[in-house]
C-alpha positions as CSV (number, residue, x, y, z in Angstrom):
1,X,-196.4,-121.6,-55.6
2,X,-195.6,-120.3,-52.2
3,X,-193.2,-117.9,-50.6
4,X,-191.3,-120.9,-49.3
5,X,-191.6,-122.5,-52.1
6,X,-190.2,-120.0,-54.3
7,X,-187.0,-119.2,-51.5
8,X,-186.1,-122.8,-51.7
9,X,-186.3,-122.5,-55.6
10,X,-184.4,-119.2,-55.6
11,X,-181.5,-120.8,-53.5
12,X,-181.4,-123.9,-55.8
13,X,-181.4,-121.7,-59.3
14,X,-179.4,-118.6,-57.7
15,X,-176.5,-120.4,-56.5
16,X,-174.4,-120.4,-54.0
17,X,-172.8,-116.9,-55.3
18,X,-176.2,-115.4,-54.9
19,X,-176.3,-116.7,-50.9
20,X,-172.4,-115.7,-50.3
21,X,-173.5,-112.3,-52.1
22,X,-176.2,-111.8,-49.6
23,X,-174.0,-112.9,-46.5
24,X,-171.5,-110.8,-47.6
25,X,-173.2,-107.6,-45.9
26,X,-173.2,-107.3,-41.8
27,X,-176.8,-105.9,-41.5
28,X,-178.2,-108.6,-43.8
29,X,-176.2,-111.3,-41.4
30,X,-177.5,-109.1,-38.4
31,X,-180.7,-109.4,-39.8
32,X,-180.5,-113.7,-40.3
33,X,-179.5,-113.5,-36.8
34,X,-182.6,-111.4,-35.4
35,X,-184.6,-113.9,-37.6
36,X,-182.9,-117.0,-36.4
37,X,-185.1,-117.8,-33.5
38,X,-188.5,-116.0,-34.6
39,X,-190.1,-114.2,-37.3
40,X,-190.5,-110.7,-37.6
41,X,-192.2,-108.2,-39.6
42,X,-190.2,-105.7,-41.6
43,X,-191.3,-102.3,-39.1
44,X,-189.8,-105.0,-36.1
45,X,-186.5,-105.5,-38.1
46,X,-186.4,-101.8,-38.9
47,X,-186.9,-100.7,-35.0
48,X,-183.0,-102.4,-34.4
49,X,-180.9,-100.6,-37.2
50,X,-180.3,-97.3,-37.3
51,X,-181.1,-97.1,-41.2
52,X,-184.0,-96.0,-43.0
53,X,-187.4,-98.8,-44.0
54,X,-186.0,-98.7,-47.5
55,X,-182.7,-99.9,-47.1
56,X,-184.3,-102.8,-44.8
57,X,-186.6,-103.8,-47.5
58,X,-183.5,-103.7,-49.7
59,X,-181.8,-105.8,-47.6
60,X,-184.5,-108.3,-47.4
61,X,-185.2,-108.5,-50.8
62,X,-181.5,-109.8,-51.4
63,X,-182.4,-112.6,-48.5
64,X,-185.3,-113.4,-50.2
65,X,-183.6,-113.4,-53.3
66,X,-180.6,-115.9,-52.4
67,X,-183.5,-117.7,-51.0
68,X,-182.4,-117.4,-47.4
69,X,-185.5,-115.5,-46.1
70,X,-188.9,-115.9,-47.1
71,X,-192.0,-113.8,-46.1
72,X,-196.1,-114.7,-45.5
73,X,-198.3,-112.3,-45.4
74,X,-200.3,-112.2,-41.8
75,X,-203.2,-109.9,-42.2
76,X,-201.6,-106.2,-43.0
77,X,-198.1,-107.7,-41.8
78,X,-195.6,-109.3,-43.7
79,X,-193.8,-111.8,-41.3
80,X,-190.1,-112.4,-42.6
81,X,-188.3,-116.0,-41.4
82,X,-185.4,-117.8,-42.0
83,X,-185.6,-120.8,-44.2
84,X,-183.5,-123.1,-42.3
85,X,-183.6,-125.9,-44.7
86,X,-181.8,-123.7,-47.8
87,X,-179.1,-122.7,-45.4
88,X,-178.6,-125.8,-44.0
89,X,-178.2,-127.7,-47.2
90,X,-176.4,-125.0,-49.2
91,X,-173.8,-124.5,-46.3
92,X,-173.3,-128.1,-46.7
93,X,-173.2,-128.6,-50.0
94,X,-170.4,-126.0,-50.4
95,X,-168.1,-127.5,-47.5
96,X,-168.7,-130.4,-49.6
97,X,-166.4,-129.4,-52.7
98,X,-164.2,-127.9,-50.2
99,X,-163.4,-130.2,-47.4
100,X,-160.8,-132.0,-48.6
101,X,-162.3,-135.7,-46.5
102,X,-165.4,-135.0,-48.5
103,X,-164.1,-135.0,-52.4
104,X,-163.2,-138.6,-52.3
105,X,-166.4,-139.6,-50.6
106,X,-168.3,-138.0,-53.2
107,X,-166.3,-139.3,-56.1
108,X,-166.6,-142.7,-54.3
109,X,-170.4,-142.3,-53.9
110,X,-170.3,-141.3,-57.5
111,X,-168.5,-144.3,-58.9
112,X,-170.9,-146.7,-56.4
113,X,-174.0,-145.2,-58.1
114,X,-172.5,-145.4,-61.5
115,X,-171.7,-148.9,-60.9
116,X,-175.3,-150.3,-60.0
117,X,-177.1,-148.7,-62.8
């Protein structure tokens, strides 16, 4: 299975108190936000924190984890990148059971799906 692979699976089975976990920490939302344009390898990520390579790699590893991150190894590098689709569709799925417009719509949706079976 691949890296992406497994971050998309890891944001599915982790839940969304895994991602909230992980976004709950500024240099882990820093971090998103150096990734959200371009990957970068871990030393690159390092250079703009003023915190030692382990707690990076700690960091990462808790993106990766919540599935928000995943890496790919590029000859001796490991590349990090956001995984835009697991954000994207987590995000959404949680204003989902919170936004009070959407609740009906997904009850109605429900009861429409339930209906045609």
């Amino acid at each position: 299975m691949s890296d992406l692979q497994d971050s998309l699976n890891a944001a599915e089975t982790g839940g969304i108190q895994k991602i909230f976990e992980a976004l709950a920490s500024a240099p882990r939302r820093k971090i998103l936000a150096y990734l959200s344009h371009s990957s970068l390898t871990a030393g690159e990520i390092a250079d703009r924190f003023d915190m030692s390579k382990p707690s990076i790699s700690q960091h990462l590893g808790v993106l990766e984890s919540a599935g928000l991150v995943h890496k790919e190894k590029r000859g001796q590098y490991v590349h990090y990148s956001i995984v835009q689709e697991s954000l994207t569709n987590t995000l959404n799925s949680y204003v989902q059971e919170v936004c009070p417009v959407a609740r009906p719509l997904k009850k109605e949706s429900a009861a429409l799906k339930g209906g045609s079976e």
